[in-house]
Each structure stands twice: as structure tokens, then as C-alpha cells.
C-alpha positions in Angstrom: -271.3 -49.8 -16.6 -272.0 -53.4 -16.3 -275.0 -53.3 -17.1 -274.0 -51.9 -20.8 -276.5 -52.3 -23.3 -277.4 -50.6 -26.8 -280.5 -49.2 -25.6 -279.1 -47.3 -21.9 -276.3 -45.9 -24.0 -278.5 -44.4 -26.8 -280.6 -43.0 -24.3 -278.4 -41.6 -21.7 -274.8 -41.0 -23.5 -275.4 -41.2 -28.0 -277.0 -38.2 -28.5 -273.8 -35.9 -29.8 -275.5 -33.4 -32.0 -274.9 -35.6 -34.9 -271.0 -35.8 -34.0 -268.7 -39.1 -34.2 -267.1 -39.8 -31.0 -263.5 -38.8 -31.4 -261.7 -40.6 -28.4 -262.9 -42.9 -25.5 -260.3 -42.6 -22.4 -261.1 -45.5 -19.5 -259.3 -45.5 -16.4 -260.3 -49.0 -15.1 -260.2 -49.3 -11.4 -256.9 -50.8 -10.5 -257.4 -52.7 -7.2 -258.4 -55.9 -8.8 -255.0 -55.9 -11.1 -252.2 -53.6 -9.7 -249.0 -55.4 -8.9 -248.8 -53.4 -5.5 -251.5 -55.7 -4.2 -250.8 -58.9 -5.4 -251.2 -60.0 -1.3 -254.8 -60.2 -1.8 -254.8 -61.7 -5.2 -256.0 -65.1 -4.0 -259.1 -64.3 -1.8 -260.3 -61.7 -4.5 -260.0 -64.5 -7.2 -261.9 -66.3 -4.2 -265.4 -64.3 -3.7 -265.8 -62.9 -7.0 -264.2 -59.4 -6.8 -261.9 -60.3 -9.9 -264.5 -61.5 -11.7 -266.1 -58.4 -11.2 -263.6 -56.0 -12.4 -262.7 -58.4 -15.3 -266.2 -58.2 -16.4 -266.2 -53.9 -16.5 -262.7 -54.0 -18.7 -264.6 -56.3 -21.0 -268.0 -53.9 -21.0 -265.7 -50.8 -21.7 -264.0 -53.2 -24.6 -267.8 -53.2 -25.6 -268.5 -49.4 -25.2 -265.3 -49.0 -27.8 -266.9 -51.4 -30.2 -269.9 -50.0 -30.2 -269.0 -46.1 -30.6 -265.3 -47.0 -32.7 -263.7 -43.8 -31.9 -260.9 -42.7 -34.0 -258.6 -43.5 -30.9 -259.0 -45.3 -27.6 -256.8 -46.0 -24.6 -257.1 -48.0 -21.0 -255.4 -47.2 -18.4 -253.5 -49.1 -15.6 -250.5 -49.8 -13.3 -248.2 -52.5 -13.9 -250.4 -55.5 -13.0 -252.3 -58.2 -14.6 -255.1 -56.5 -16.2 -253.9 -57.3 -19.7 -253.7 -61.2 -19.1 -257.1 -61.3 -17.3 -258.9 -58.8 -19.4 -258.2 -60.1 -22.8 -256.2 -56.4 -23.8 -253.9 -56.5 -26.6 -250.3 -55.7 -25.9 -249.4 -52.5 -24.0 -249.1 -49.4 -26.2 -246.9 -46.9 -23.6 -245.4 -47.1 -20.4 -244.3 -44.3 -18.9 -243.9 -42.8 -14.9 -245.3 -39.7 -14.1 -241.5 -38.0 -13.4 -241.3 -38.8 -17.2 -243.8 -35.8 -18.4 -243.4 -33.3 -15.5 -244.4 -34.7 -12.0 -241.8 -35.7 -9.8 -242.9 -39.2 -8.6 -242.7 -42.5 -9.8 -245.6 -44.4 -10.3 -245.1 -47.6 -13.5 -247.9 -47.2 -15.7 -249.6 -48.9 -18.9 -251.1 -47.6 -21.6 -253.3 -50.1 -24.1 -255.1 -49.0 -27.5 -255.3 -47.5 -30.6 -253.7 -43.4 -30.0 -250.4 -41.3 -31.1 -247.7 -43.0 -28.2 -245.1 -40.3 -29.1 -245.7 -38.1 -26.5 -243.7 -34.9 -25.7 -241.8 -35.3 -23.2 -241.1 -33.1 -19.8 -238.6 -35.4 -17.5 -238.1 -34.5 -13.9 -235.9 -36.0 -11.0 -238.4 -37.7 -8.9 -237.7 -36.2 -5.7 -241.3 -37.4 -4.7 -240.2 -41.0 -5.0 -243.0 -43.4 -4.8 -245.3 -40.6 -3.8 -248.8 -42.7 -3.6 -247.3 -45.3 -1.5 -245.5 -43.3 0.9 -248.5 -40.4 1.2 -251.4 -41.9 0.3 -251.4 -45.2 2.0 -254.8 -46.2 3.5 -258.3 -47.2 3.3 -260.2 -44.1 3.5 -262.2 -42.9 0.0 -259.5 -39.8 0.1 -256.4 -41.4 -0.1 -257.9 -43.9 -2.9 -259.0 -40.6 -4.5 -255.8 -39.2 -4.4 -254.2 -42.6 -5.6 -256.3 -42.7 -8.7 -255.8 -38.7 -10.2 -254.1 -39.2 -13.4 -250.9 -36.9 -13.3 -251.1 -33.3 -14.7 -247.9 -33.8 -16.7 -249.6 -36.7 -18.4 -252.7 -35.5 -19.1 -251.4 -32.5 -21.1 -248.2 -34.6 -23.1 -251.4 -36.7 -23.6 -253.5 -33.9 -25.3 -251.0 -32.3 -27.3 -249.9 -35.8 -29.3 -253.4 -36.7 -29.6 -256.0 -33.8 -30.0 -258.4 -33.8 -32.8 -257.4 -30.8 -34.3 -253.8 -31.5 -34.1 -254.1 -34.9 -35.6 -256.6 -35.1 -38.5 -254.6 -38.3 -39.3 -256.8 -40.3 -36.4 -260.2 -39.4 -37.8 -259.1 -40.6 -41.1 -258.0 -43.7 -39.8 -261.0 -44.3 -38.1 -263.2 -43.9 -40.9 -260.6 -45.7 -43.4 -260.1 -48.3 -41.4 -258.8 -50.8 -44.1 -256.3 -48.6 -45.5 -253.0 -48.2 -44.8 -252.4 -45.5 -41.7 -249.3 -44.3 -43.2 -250.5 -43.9 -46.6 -253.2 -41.9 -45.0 -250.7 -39.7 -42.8 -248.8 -38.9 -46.2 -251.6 -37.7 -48.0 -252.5 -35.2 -45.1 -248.5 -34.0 -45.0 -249.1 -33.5 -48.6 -251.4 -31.1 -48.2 -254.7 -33.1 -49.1 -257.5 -32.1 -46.7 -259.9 -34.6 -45.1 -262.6 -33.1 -47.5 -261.0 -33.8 -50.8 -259.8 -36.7 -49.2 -263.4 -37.8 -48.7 -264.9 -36.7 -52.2 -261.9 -38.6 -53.8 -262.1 -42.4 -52.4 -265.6 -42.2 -50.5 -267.3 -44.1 -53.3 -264.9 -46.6 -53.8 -263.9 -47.7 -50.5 -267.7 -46.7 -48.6 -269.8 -47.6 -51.7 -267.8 -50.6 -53.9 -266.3 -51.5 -51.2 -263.0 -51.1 -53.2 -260.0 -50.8 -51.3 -257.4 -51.8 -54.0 -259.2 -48.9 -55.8 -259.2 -45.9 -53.3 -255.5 -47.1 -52.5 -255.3 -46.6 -55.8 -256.8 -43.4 -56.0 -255.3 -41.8 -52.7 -251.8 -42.8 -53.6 -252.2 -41.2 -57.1 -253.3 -38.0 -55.8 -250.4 -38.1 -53.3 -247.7 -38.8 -56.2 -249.0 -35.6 -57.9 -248.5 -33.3 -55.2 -244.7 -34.3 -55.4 -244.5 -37.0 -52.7 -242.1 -39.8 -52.6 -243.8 -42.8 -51.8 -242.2 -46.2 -50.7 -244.0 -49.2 -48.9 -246.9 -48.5 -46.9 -246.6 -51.4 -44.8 -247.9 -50.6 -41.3 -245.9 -51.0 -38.2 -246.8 -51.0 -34.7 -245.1 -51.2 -31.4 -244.2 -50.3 -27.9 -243.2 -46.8 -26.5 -241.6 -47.3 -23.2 -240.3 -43.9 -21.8 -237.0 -43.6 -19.9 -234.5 -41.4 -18.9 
């Protein structure tokens, strides 16, 4: 991973058939950044290991660059990955009880994806499961440390699925228009198709945005939608009981 360049990834990982990359999910290893073990902070900032792990967040930045998937999302516990690794503010935080598994374990969510999960809460009767069972050195109990909850995983897929949520390819590949104006015309009914045969030549060829604004927000009116401001807003999803 370190070792990213155009050329390996073309070779070894590119080829889709033809297809866009839809999502890129990274679960950057943890031990270099996780609050938990902030005791050995000082000699990993020491020999190099930080500088390590700081370099493989930025080379999976680079992997999103290059591929610009319609969504993206990096994973970690509450920790200091964000400040060191140059990540834009978190996008969810959530513990696993939160979506179905009944332990607690603070985690951080950064990138571009739909934060508004469905939810599943539990009591966590596990309490602070990988700490108290999973404690160790051995490759096992890091294993076990590092599976991303089942709970999570699905809330994950179901608020974020490409065939649920047409809205994400379309943002990706409009990029400069408004995400909301985009979301409207697909709950109006317009499909990504006429979508594309409608602005295509004036935001991809003229390079026209005020015109396929134009354009997408005229074919919206006509199908009986009530449009306001399409100022974009973003923010924070912290779940909580």
C-alpha cells in the first residue's frame, strides 16, 4: 500500500470490466492512533512507527483520488488519526451497541457517504468487550480487535448501497452541482439516464454548470416539485441513546 503508484494499481486492482468504482471502504490500522494506547505514543513517535502509519492514511487518501468513488469512508477509534493524517472532520460516530452488538467500542467515521444509518440499539451487556476479552499480543486477539461489528456492517449497507442510493453516483459524476438539487430530481422521478442525456453536454462538454443547474432544475419544476434553496449542508452524525 505504500508503495502506491499509477502503474501497480492499473495492473493489479483497475481492471473492472469497464465499471466505475462505486465505494472505497479503508479500515486503517489503529495501533498507531487509538486513544487506548496513548502510553506508547512517545516512543512510536520516536523510531518511526507513526510515521509509518501516517504515511498509509495518506496513500489510501491517494487511492481515493485517484479512483473518485461516488462515496468513501476511513475508519478508526477515537484517537488522533484525524490530526496526524490530514482527514477532514469526522462524518459519524457511533458504538457498536448502537446498531445491534452489545458492546461498546467509540468509533469514527470520516468521508464522503449517507451518515443516516438505521439504527438497531442494544444494552451493552458486553461492556467494553475488546478490552476485557481480547487483551493481548497474540495475531488472534488483534484479529478479533479489528472485525468491524456485524450490526454496523449491515446499517452501513442498507443507507449506502448502490442500488438503493442512485443519488451517490450522481453526485460523483456531478460533482459541482448541488447534492440536494440532484437528490430532488431523482425523488421526482427523473432517472439517472434522462438525467444524463439532459445536462451531460453542458456541464461534461461546455463545462457549464450555471446551465445544467439550469436545465436540471427546470426539468424538476415540471414534474411538480417545489423547489427552495439548494444550498448544501454538511455535518456530524453522532449516534446516542
Amino acid at each position: 500500500m505504500n508503495n502506491f503508484n499509477v502503474e501497480f494499481f492499473t495492473e493489479w486492482f483497475a481492471d473492472f470490466y469497464g465499471q466505475d468504482v462505486f465505494a472505497i471502504l479503508a479500515a486503517c490500522p489503529c495501533t498507531d492512533f487509538a486513544r487506548s494506547g496513548c502510553r506508547y505514543f512517545r516512543s512510536k513517535d520516536l523510531d518511526g512507527r507513526t510515521m509509518a502509519s501516517v504515511e498509509l492514511v495518506h496513500q489510501t487518501i491517494r487511492v481515493v483520488e485517484y479512483f473518485k468513488p461516488a462515496l468513501w469512508a476511513i475508519e478508526n477509534p477515537v484517537g488522533r488519526i484525524e490530526k496526524l493524517g490530514g482527514l477532514p472532520s469526522w462524518r459519524l460516530s457511533f458504538d457498536p451497541c448502537h446498531v445491534g452488538d452489545p458492546y461498546t467500542k467509540k468509533t469514527l467515521i470520516w468521508g464522503r457517504f449517507n451518515a443516516d444509518l438505521p439504527v438497531a440499539p442494544v444494552v451493552p451487556i458486553e461492556g467494553s468487550k475488546m478490552h476485557l476479552k481480547y487483551g493481548g499480543r497474540s495475531l488472534a486477539t488483534k484479529n478479533a480487535r479489528s472485525i468491524t461489528p456485524v450490526g454496523f456492517s449491515y446499517a452501513f449497507f442498507m443507507a449506502n448501497n448502490h442500488l438503493d442510493n442512485p443519488q451517490f453516483v450522481l453526485c460523483a459524476k456531478y460533482d459541482r452541482l448541488s447534492s440536494r438539487l440532484l437528490g430532488q430530481a431523482i425523488a421526482a422521478g427523473l432517472k439517472p439516464r434522462e438525467i444524463s442525456e439532459l445536462i451531460d453536454d453542458a456541464y461534461l462538454m461546455d463545462l457549464d454548470d450555471h446551465s445544467a443547474h439550469t436545465l436540471l432544475r427546470e426539468a424538476v419544476l415540471m414534474r411538480g416539485s417545489n423547489l427552495d434553496s439548494f444550498v448544501d449542508r454538511g455535518g456530524q452524525v453522532a449516534m446516542c441513546f
